[in-house]
C-alpha distance (Angstrom), angle and dihedral (degrees) to the residues before:
residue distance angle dihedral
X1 . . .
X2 3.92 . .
X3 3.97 99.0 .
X4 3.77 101.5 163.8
X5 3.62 108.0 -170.1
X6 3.83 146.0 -42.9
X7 4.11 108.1 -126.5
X8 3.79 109.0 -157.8
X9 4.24 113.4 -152.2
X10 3.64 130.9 166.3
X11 3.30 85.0 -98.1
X12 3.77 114.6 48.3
X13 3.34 144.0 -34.1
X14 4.05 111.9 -92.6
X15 3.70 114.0 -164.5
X16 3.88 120.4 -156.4
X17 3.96 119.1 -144.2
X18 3.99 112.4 -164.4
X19 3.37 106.2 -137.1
X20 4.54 103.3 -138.4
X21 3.99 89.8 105.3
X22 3.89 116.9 108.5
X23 3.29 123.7 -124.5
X24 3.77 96.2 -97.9
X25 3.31 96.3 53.0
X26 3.80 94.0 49.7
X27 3.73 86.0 59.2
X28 3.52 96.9 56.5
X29 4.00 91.8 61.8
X30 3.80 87.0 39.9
X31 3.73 138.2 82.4
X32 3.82 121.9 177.4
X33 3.41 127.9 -154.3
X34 4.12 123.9 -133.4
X35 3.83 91.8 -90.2
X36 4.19 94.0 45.4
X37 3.77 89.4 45.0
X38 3.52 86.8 60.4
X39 3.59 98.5 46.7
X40 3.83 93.4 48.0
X41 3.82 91.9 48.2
X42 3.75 76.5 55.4
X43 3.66 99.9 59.9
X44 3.92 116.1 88.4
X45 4.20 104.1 -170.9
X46 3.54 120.1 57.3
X47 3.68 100.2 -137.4
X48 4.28 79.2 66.8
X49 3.92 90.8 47.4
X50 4.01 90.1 49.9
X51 4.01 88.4 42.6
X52 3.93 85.0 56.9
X53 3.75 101.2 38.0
X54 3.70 91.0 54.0
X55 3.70 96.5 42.6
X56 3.94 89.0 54.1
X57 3.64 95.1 43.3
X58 3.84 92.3 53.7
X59 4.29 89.1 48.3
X60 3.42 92.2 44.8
X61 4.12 83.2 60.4
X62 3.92 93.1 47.8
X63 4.25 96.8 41.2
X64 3.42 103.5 21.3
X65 3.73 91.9 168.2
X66 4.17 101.5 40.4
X67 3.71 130.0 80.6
X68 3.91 118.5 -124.3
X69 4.21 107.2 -120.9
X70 3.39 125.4 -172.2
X71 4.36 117.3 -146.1
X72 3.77 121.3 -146.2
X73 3.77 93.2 -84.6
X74 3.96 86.9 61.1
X75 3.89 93.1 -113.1
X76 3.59 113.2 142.2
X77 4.04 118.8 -123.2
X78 3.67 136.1 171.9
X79 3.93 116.3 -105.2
X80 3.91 111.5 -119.3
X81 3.53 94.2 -2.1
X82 4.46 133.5 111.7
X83 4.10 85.1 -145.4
X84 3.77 125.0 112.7
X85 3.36 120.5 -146.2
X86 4.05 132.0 -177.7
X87 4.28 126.4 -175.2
X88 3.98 121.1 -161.2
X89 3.87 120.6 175.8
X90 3.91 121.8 -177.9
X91 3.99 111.8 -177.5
X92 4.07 92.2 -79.5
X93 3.59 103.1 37.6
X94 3.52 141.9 32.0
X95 4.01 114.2 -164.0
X96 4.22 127.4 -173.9
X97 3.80 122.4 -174.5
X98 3.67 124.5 -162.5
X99 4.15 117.3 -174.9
X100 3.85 136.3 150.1
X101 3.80 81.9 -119.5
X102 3.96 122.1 83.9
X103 4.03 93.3 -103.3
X104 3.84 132.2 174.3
X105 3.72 125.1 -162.4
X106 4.20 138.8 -166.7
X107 3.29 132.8 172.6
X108 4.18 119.4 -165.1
X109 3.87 132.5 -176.2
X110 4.07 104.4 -112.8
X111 3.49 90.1 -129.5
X112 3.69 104.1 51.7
X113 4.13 108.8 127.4
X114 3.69 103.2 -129.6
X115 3.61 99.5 162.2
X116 3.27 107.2 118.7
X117 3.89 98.9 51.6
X118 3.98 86.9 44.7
X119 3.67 97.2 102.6
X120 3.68 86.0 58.7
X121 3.20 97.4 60.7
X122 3.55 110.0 27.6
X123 4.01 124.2 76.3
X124 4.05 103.1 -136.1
X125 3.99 88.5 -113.8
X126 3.94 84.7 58.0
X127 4.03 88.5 49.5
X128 3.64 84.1 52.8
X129 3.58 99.9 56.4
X130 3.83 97.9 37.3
X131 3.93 80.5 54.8
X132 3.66 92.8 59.5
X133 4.18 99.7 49.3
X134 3.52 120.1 90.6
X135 3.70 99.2 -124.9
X136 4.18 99.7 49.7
X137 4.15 93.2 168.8
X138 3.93 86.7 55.9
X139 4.06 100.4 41.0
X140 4.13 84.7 53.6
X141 3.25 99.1 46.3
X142 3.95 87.8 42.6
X143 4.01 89.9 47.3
X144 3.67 87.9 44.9
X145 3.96 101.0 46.6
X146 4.11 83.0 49.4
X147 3.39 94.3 60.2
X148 3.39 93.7 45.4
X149 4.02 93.3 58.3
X150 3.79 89.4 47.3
X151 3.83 93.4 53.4
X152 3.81 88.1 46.9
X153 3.87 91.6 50.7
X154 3.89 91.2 41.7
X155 4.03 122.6 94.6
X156 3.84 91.3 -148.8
X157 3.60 119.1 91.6
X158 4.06 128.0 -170.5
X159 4.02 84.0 56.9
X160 4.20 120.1 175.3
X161 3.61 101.7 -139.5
X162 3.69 91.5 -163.6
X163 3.86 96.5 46.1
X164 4.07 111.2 27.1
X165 4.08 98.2 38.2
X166 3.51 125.8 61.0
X167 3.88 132.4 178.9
X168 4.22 116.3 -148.1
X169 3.47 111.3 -119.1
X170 4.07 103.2 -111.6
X171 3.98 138.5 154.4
X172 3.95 106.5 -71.3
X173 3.64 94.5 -166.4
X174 3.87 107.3 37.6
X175 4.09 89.7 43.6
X176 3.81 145.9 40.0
X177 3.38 92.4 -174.8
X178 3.72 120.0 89.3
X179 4.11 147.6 138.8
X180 3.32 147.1 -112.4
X181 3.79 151.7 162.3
X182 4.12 153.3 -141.9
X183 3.53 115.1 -143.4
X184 4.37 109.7 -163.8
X185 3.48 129.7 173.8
X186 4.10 81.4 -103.0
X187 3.24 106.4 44.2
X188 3.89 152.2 -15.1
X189 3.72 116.5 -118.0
X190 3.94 129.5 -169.4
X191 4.18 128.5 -144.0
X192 3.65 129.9 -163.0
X193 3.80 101.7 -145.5
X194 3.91 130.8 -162.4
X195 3.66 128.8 -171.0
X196 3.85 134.1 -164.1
X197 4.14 131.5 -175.8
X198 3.66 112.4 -129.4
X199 3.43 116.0 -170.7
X200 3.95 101.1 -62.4
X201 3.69 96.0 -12.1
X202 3.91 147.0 71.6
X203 3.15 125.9 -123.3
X204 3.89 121.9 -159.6
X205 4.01 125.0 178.8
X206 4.13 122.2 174.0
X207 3.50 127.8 -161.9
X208 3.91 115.2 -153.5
X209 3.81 104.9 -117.2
């Protein structure tokens, strides 16, 4: 049973599920409710059916008791419950977080090559400063896995990574702790972002400030 790690934050505990099981034994640690059933029987690959197994078993730790619902946007909440929760998988790792606090989380492989969707995502002051750090592959996917997290914490849908979120220039290497914001036509709204390596992948989870 491949239980990576428990991370504990200010904000929540986020447990880490390494994803080498097979799909048989993920189903032994695993039981899915009427609605999950029917989204796994859903799911065609089995990389997604692991991805979803994992995520489950790792909720089913934190909320025992609550069922997993999904709104109209497709984010995941808790029914009759004031927590937030968010779930990010890459092909490694599968990650939930569940805090009091509005919270977003993503998790990427380092080495995933993102450059040709990086002018979508990144304002040209962001390209700037990702050119100037001595690891570029790991600042983009570090920039990109933030605004991930902050789209999955976000209520607004339809969002321009490129043009509505922005990521504050800060010191990659002396700090995991960082900021950000969503500008809408309604509103501006700032994050507190943290970010961990994990093996051969970045982790990135925001808390709404």
């Amino acid at each position: 049973m491949p239980f990576f790690d428990n991370i504990t934050t200010p904000n929540g505990i986020i447990p880490i599920w390494k994803l080498s099981d097979t799909l048989d034994e993920l189903n032994t640690f695993c039981t899915l409710n009427t609605s999950d059933k029917i989204k796994y029987d859903q799911l065609h690959s089995e990389r997604r059916k692991k991805e979803f197994l994992a995520s489950r078993i790792l909720i089913q730790q934190l909320i025992p008791t609550k069922e997993l619902l999904y709104n109209q946007a497709g984010k995941p909440y808790i029914s009759n419950s004031p927590k937030h929760i968010s779930i990010s998988h890459s092909a490694n790792f599968a990650a939930v977080i569940v805090s009091d606090r509005r919270v977003g989380i993503d998790i990427e492989q380092a080495t995933r090559n993102i450059d040709k969707v990086a002018t979508r995502f990144l304002h040209p002051d962001e390209q700037n400063f990702i050119a100037q750090q001595k690891n570029q592959q790991f600042a983009k996917i570090l920039f990109w896995a933030a605004k991930e997290a902050i789209f999955k914490c976000s209520e607004f849908q339809g969002i321009q990574f490129n043009e509505q979120i922005f990521i504050d220039s800060f010191s990659i290497e002396k700090s995991n702790k960082f900021s950000g914001s969503l500008f809408t036509s309604l509103k501006k709204v700032n994050y507190n972002l943290y970010y961990y390596s994990i093996e051969n992948n970045v982790m990135v989870y925001c808390v709404e400030q």
